[in-house]
KOLLOSE-217281 format. One record per residue: residue in one letter; z negated, y negated, x negated of N, C-alpha, C in turn; residue number from 1. Coordinates in nm, 4 decimals. Atoms other than C-alpha are relative to their C-alpha. Layout:
% KOLLOSE-217281
{site a {Z Y X} {Z Y X} {Z Y X} NUM} ...
% end
This chain:
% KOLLOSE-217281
{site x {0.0117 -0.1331 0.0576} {-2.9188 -0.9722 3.6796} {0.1372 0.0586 -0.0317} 1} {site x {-0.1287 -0.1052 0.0572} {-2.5562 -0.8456 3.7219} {0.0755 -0.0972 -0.1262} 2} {site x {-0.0284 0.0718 0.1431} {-2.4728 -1.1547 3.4502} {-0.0463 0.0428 -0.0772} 3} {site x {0.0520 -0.0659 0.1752} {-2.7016 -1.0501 3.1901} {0.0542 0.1964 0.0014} 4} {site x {-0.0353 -0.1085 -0.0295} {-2.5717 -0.7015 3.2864} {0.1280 0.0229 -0.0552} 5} {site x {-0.1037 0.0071 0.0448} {-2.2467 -0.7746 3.2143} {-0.0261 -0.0582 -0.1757} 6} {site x {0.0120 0.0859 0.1360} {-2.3058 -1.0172 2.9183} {-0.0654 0.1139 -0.1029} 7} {site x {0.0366 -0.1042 0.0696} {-2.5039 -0.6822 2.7538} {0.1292 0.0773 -0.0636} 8} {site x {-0.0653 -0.0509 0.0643} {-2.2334 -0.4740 2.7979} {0.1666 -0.0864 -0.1068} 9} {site x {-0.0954 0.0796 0.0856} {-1.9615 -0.7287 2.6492} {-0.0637 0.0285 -0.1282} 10} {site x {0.0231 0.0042 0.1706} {-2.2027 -0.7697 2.3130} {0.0047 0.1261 -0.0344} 11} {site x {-0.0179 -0.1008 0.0412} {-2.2273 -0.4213 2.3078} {0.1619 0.0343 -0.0209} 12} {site x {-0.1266 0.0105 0.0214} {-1.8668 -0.3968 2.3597} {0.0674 -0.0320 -0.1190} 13} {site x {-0.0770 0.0402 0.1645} {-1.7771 -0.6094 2.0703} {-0.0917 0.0269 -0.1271} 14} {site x {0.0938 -0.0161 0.0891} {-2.0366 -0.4935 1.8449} {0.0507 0.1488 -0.0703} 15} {site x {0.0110 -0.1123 0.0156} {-1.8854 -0.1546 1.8585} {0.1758 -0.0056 -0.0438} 16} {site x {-0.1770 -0.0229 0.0856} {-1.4824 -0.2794 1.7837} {-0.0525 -0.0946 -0.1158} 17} {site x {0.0057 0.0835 0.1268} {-1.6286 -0.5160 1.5000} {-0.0743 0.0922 -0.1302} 18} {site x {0.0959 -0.0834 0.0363} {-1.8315 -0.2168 1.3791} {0.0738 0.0564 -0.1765} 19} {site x {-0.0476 -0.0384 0.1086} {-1.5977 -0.1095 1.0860} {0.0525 -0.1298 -0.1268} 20} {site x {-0.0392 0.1587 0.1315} {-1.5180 -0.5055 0.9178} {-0.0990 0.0143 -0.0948} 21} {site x {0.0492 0.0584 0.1477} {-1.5844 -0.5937 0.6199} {0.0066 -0.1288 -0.0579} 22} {site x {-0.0302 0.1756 0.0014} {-1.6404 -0.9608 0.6000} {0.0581 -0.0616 -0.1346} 23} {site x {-0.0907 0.0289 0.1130} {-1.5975 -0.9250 0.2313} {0.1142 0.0141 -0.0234} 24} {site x {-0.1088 -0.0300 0.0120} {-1.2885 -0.7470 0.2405} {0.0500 -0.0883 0.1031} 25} {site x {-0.0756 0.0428 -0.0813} {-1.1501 -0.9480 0.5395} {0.0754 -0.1416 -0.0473} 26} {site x {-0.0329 0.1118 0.1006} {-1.2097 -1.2882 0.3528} {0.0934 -0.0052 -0.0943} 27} {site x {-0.0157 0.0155 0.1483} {-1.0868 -1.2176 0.0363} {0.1926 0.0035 0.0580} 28} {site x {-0.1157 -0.0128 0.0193} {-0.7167 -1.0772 0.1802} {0.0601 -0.1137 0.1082} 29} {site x {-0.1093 0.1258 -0.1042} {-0.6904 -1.3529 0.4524} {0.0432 -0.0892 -0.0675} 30} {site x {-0.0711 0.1257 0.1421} {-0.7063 -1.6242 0.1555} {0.0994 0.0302 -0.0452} 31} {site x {-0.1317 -0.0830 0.0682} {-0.5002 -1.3984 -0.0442} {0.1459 0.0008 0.1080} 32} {site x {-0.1486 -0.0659 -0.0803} {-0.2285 -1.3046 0.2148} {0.0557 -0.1936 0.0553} 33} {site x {-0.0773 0.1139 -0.0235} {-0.2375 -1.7297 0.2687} {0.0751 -0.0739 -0.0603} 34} {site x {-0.0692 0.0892 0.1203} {-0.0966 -1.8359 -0.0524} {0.1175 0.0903 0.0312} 35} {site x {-0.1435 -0.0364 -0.0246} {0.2784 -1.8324 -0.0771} {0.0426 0.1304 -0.1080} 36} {site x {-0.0585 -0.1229 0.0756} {0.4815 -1.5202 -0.2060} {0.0358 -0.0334 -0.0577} 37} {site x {-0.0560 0.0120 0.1605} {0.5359 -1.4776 -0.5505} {-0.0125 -0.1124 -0.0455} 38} {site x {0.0208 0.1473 0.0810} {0.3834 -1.8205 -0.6730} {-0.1412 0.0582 0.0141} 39} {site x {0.1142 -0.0446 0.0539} {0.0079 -1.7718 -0.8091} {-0.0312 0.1119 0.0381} 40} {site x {0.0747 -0.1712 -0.0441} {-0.0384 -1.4370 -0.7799} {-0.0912 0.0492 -0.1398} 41} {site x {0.1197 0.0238 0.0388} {-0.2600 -1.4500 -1.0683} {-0.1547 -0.0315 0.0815} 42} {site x {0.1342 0.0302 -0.0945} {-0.5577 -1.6312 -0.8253} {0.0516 0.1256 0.1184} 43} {site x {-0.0337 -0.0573 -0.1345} {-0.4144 -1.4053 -0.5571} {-0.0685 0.1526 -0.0505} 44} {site x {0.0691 -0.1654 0.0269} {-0.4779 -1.0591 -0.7374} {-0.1758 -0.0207 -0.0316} 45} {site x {0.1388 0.0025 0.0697} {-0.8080 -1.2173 -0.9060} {-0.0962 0.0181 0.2119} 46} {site x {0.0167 -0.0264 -0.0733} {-0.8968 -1.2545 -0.5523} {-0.0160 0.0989 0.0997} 47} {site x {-0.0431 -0.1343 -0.0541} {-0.8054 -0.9550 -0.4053} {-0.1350 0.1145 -0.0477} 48} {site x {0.1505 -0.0793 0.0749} {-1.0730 -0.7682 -0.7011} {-0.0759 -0.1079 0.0833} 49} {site x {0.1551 0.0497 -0.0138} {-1.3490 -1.0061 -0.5931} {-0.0850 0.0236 0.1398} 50} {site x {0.0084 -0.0395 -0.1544} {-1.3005 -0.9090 -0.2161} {-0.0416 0.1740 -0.0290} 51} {site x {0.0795 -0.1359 0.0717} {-1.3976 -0.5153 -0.3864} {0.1202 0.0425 -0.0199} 52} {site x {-0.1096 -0.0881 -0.0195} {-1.0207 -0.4075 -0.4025} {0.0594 0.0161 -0.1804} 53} {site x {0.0477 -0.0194 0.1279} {-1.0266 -0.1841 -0.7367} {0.1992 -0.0102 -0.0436} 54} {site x {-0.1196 0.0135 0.0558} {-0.6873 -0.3277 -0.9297} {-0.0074 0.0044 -0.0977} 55} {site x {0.0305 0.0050 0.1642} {-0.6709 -0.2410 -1.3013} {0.0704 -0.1260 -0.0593} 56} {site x {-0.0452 0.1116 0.0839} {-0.5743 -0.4887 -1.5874} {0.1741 0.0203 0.0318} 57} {site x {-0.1191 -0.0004 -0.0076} {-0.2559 -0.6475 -1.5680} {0.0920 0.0484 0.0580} 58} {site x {-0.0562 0.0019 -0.1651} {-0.1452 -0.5638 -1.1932} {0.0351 -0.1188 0.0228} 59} {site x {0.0046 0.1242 -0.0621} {-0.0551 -0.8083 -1.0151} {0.0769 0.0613 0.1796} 60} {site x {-0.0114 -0.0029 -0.1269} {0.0010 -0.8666 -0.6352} {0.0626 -0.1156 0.0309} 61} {site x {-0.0984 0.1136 -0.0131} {0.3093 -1.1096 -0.5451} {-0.0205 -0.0414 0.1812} 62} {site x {-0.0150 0.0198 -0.0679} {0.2563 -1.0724 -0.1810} {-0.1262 0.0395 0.0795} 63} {site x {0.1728 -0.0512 -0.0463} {-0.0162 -0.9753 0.1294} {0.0055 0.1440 -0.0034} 64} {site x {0.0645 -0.1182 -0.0462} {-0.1972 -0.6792 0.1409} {-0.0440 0.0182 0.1439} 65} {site x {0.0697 -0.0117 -0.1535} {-0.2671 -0.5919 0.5140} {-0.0864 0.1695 0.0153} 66} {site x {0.1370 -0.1617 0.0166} {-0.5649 -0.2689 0.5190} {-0.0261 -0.0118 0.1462} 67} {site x {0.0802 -0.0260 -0.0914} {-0.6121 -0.1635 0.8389} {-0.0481 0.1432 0.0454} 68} {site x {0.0343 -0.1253 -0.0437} {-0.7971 0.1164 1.0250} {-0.1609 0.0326 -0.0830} 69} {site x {0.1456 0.0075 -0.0112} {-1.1415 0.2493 0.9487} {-0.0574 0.0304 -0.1496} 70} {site x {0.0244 -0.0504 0.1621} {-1.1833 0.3584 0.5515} {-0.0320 -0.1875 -0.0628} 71} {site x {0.0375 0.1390 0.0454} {-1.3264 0.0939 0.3446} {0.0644 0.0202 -0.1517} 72} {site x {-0.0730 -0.0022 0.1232} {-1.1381 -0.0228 0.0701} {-0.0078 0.0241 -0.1559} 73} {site x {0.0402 -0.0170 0.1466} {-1.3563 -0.0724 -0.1994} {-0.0034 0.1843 -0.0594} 74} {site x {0.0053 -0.1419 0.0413} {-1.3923 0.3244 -0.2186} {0.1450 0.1032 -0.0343} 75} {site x {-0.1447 -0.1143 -0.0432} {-1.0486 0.4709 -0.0607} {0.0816 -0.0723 -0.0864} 76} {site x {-0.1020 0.0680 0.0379} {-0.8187 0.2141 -0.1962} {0.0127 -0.0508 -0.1292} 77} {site x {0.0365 0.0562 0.1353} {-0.7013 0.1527 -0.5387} {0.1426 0.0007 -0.0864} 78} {site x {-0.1000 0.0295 0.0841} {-0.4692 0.0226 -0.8012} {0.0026 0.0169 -0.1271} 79} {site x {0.0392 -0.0048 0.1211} {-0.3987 0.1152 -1.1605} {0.0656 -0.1026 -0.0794} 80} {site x {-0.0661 0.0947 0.0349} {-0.2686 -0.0733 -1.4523} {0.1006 -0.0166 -0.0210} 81} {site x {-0.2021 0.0265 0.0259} {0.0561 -0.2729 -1.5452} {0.0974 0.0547 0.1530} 82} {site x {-0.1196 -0.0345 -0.1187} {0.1637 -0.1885 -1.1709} {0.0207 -0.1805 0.0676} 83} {site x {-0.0126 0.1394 -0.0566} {0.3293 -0.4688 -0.9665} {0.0257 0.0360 0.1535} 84} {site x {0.0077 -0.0163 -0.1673} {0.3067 -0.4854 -0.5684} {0.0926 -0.1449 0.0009} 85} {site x {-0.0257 0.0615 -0.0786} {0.5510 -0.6942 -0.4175} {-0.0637 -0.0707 0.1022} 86} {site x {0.0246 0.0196 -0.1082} {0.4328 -0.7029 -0.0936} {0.0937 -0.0636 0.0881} 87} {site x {0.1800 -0.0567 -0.0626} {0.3868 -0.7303 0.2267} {0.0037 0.1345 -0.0588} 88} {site x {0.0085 -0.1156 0.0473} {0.2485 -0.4058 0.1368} {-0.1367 0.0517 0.1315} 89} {site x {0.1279 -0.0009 -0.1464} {0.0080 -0.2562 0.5228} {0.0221 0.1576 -0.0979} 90} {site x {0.0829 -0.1011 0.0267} {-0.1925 0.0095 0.4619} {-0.0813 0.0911 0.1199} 91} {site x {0.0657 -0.0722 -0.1081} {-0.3372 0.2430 0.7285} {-0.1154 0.0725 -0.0834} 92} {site x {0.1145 -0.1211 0.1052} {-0.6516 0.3726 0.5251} {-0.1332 0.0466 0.1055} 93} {site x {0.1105 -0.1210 -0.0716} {-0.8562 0.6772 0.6602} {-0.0213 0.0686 -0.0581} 94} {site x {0.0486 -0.0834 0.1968} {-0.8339 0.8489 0.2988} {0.0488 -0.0797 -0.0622} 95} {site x {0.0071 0.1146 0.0645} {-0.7856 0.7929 0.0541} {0.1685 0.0311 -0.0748} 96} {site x {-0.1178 0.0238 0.0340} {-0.4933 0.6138 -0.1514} {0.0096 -0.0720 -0.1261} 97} {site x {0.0003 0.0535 0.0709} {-0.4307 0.5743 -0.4757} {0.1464 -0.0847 -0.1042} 98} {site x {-0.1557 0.1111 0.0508} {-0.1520 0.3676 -0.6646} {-0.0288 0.0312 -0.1769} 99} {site x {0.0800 -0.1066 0.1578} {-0.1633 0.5135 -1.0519} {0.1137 -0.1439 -0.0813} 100} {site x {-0.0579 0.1563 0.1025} {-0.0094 0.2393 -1.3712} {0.1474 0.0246 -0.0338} 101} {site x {-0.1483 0.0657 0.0470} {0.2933 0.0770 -1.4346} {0.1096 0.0582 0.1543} 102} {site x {-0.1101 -0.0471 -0.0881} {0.4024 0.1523 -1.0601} {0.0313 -0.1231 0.0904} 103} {site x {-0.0357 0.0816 -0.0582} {0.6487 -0.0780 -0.8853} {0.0155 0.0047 0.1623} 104} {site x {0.0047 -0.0425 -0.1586} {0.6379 -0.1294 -0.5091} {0.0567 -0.0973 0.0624} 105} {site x {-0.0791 0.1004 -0.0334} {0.8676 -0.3457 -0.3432} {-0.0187 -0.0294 0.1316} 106} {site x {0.0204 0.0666 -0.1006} {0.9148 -0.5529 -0.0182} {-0.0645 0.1046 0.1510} 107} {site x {0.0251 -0.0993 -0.1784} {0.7222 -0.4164 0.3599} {0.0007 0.1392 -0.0636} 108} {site x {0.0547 -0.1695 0.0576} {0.5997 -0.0443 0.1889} {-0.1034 -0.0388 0.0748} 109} {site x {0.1185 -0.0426 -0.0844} {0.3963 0.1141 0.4533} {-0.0363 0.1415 -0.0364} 110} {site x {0.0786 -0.1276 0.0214} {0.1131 0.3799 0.4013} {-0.0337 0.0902 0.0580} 111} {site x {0.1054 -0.0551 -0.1202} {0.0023 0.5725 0.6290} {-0.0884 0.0914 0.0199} 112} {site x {0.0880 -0.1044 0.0277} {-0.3002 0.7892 0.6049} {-0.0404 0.0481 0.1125} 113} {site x {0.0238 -0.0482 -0.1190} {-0.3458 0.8702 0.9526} {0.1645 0.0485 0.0702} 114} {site x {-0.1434 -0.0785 -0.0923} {-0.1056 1.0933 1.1707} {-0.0829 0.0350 0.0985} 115} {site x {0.0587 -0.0411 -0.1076} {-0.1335 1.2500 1.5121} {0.0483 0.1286 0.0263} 116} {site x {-0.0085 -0.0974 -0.0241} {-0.1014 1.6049 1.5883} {0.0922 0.0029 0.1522} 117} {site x {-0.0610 0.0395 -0.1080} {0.1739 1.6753 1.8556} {-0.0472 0.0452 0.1466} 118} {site x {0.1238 -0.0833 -0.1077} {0.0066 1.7256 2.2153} {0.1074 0.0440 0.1059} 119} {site x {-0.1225 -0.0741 -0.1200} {0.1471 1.8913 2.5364} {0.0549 -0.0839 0.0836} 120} {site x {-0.1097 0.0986 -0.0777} {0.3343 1.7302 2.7872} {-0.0490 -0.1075 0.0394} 121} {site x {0.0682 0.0870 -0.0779} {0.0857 1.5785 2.9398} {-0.0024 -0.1861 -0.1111} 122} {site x {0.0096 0.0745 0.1080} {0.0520 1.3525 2.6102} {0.0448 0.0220 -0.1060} 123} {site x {-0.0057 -0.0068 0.0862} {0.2272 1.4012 2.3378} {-0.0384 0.0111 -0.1372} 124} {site x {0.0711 0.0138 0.1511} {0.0525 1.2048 2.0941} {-0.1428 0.0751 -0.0356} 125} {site x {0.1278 -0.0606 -0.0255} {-0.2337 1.4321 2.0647} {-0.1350 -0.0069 -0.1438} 126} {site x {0.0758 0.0718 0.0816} {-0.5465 1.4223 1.8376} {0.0182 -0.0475 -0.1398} 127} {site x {-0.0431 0.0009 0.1235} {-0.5409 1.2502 1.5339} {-0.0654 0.0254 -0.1416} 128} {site x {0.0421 -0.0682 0.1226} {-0.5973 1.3234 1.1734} {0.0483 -0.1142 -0.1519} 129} {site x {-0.0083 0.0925 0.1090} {-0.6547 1.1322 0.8267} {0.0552 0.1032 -0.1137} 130} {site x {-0.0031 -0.1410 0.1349} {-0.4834 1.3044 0.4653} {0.0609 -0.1275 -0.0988} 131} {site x {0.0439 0.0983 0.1520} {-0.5001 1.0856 0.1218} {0.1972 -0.0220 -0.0028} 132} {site x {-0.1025 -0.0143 0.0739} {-0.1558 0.9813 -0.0479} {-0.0420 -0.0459 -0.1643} 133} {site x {0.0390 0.0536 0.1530} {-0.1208 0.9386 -0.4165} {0.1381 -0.0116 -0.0824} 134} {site x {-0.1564 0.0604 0.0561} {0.1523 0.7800 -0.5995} {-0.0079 -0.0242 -0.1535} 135} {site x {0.0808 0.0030 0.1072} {0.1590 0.8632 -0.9348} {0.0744 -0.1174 -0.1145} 136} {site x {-0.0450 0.0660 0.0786} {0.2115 0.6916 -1.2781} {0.1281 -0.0627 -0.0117} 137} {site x {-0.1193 0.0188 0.0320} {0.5709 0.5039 -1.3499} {0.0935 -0.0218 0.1164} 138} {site x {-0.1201 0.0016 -0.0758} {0.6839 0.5634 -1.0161} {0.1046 -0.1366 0.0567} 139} {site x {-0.0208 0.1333 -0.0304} {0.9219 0.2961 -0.8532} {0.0462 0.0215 0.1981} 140} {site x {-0.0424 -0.0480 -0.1171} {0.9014 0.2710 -0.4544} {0.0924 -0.1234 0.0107} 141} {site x {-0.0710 0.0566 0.0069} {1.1833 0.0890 -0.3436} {-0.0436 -0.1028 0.1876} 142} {site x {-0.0404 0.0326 -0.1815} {1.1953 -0.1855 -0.0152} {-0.0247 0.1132 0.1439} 143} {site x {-0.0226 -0.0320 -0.1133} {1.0836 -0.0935 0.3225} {-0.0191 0.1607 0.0368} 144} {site x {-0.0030 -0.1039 -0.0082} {1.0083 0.2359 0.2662} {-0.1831 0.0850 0.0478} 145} {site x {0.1086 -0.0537 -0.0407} {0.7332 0.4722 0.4273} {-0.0189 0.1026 -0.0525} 146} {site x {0.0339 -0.1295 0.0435} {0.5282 0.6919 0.2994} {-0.1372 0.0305 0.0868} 147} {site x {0.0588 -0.0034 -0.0934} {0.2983 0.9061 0.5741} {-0.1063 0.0941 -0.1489} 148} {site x {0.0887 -0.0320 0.0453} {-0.0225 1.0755 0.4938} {-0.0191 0.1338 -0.1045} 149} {site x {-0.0063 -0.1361 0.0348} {-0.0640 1.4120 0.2767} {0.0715 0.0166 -0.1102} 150} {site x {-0.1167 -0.0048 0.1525} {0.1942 1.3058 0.0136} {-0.0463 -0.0355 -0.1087} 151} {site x {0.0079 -0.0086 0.1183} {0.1982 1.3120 -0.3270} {0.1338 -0.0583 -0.0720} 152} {site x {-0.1291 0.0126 0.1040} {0.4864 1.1266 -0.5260} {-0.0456 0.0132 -0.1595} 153} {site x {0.0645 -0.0068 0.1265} {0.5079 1.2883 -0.8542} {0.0449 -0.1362 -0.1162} 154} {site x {-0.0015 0.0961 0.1191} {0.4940 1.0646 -1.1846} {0.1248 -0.0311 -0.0216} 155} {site x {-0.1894 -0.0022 0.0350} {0.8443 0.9053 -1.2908} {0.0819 0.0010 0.1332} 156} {site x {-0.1104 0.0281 -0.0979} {0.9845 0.9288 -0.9671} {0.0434 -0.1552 0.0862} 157} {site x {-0.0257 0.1332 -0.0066} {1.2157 0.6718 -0.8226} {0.0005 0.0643 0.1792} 158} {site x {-0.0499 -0.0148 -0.1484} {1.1954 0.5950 -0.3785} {0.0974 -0.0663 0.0333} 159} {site x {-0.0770 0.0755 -0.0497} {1.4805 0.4782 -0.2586} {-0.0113 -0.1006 0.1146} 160} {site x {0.0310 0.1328 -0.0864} {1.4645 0.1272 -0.0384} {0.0664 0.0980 0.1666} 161} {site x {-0.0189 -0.0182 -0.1719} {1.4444 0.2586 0.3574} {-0.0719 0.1456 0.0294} 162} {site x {0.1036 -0.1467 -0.0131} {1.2916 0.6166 0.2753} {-0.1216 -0.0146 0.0725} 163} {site x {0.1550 -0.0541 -0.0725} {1.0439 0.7980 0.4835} {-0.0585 0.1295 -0.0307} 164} {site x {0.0328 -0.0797 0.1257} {0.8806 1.0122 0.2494} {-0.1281 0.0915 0.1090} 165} {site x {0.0682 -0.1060 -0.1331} {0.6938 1.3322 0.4769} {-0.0444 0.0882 -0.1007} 166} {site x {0.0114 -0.0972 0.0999} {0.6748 1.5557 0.1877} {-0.0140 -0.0352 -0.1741} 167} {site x {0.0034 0.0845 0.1557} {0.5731 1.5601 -0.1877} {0.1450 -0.0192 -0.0597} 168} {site x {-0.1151 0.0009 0.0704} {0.8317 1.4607 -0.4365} {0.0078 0.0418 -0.1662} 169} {site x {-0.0038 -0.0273 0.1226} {0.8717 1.5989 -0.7454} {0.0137 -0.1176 -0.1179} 170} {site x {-0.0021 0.1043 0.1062} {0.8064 1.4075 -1.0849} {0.1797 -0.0084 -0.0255} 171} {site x {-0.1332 0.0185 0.0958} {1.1264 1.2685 -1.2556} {0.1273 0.0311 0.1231} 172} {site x {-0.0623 -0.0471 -0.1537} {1.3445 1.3106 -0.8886} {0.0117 -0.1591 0.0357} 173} {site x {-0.0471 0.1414 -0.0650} {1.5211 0.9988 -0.7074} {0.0051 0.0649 0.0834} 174} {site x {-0.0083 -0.0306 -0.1651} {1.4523 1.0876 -0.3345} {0.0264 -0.1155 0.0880} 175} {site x {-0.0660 0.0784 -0.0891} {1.6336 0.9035 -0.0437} {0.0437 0.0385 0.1596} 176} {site x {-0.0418 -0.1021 -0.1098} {1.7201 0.9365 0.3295} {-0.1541 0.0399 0.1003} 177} {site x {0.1224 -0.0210 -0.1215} {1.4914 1.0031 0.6322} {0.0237 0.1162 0.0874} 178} {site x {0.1160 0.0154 0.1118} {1.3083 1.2376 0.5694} {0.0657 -0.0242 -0.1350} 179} {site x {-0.0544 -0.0050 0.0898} {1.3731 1.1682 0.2571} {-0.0005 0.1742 -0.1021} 180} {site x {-0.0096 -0.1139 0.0648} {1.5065 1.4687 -0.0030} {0.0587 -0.0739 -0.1384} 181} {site x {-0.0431 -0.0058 0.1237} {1.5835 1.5143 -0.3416} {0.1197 -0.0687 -0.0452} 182} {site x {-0.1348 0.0414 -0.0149} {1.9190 1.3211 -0.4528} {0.0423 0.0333 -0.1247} 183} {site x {-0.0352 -0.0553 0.1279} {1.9358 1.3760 -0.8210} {-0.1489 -0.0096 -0.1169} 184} {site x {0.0807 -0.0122 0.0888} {1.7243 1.4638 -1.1055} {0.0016 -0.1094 -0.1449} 185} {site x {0.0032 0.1061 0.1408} {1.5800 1.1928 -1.3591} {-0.0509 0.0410 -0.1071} 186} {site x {0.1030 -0.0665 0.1459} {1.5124 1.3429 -1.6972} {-0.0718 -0.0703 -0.0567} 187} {site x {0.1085 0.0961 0.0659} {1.2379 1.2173 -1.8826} {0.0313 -0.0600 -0.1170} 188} {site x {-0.0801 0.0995 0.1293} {1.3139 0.9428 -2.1216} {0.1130 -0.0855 0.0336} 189} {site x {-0.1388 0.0660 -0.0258} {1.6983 0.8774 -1.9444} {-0.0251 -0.1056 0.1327} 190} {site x {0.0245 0.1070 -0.1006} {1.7318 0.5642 -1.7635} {0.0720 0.0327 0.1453} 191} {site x {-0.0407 -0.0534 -0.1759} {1.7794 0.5765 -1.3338} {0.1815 -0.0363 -0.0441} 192} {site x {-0.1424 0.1167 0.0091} {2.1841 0.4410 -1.2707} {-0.0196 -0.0833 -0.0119} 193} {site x {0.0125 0.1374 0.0469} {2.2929 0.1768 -1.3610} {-0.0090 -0.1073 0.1039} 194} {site x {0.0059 0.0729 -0.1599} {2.3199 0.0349 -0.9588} {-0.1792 -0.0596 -0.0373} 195} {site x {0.1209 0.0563 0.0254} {2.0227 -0.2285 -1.0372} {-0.0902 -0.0465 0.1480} 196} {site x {0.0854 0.0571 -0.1292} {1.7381 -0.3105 -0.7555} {0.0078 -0.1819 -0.0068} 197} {site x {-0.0418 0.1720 -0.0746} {1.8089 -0.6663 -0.5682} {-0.1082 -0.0629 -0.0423} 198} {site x {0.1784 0.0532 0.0367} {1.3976 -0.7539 -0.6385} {0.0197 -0.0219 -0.1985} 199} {site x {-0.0097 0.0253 0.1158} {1.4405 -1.0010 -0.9673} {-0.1424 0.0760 -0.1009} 200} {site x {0.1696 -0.0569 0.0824} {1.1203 -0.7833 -1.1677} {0.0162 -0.0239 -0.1574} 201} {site x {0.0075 0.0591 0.1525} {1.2247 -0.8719 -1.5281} {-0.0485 -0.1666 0.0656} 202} {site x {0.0248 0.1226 -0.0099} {1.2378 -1.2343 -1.4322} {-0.1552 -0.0457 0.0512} 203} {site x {0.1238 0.0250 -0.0628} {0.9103 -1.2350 -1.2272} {-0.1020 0.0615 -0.0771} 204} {site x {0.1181 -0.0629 0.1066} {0.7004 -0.9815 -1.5260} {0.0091 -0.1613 -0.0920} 205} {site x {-0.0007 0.0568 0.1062} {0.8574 -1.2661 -1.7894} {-0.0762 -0.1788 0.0568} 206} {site x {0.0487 0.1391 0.0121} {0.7248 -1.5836 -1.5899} {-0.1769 0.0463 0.0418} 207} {site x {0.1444 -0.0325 0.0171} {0.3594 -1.3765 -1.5640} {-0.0615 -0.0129 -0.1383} 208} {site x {0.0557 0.0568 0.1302} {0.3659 -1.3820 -1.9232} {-0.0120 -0.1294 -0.0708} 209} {site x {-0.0345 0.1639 -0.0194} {0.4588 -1.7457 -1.9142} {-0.1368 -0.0594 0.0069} 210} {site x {0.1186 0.0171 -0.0500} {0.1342 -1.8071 -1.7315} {-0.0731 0.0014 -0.0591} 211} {site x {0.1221 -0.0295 0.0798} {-0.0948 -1.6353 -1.9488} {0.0234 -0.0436 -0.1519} 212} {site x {-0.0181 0.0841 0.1546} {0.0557 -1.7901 -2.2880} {-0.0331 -0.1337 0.0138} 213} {site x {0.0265 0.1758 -0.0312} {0.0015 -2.1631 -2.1185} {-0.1605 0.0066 0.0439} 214} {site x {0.1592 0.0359 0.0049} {-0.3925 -2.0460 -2.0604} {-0.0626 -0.0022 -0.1727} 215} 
% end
């Protein structure tokens, strides 16, 4: 009796941390996240959509996607077109998060849609709380950089590689620095400096088109 007693509460146990998977979504990014970086990322993004993860035309995904936490992807999570993900690229989704076209996202960019409210002594970390981000058209996030829940980067803006982005950012704005702030203003139309990002992205757009001229 106290075996099947136990053995109950175990299945119940794991019935109740397996309770939020998604076998489709789990599949689709373990394949995905097993092929090597930046070589077929064609099958890798096609993959990625078939697992439900909404990527518009002519995205692509060079590296893994890691989604964790309790929001399901196919709804919260989403990509528009002509953007390119590096990757890794982890995701904390509990809202939602959207990624808008032609935006670049470079190496380890973390999301985070969950925060924790600060608690009293006893505990600090005190209860927590989910709030959307949205990253709009053109932008370019740079390397390694975080962005927490509640934010908004406007359109055109560039993140600088190591930023921890707490607050919105204004369109057409190069923000840098933790938290990150304002550093200079990008007018619309004029190109960022001329200080070029280390991540080859001409070379790696021109051998995608490579690809699709040899189908």
């Amino acid at each position: 009796m106290r075996f099947q007693g136990n053995l109950r509460l175990l299945l119940k146990t794991a019935r109740e941390e397996v309770a939020h998977l998604r076998p489709r979504h789990v599949v689709a990014r373990t394949v995905a996240s097993a092929l090597p970086q930046f070589t077929l990322n064609r099958l890798r993004t096609a993959i990625l959509r078939a697992g439900g993860l909404k990527i518009g035309e002519r995205s692509h995904v060079l590296g893994p996607i890691l989604i964790s936490g309790t929001g399901d992807p196919a709804e919260l999570f989403s990509i528009g077109s002509g953007s390119l993900i590096s990757g890794p690229l982890h995701v904390v989704l509990a809202a939602r998060v959207s990624i808008g076209d032609h935006v670049y996202v470079g190496h380890e960019v973390e999301l985070f849609t969950v925060d924790h409210a600060v608690g009293p002594v006893e505990q600090r970390c005190g209860e927590a709380y989910a709030s959307p981000i949205a990253i709009g058209d053109g932008v370019w996030v740079g390397s390694r950089v975080a962005i927490l829940g509640g934010v908004t980067i406007g359109a055109g803006a560039v993140v600088a590689a190591g930023a921890v982005v707490n607050r919105d950012v204004p369109e057409d704005t190069l923000v840098a620095g933790v938290p990150a702030v304002v550093v200079r203003d990008l007018h619309h139309g004029i190109p960022a400096p001329s200080r070029r990002w280390p991540f080859p992205v001409e070379s790696v757009r021109a051998r995608l088109d490579a690809e699709r001229r040899e189908v």
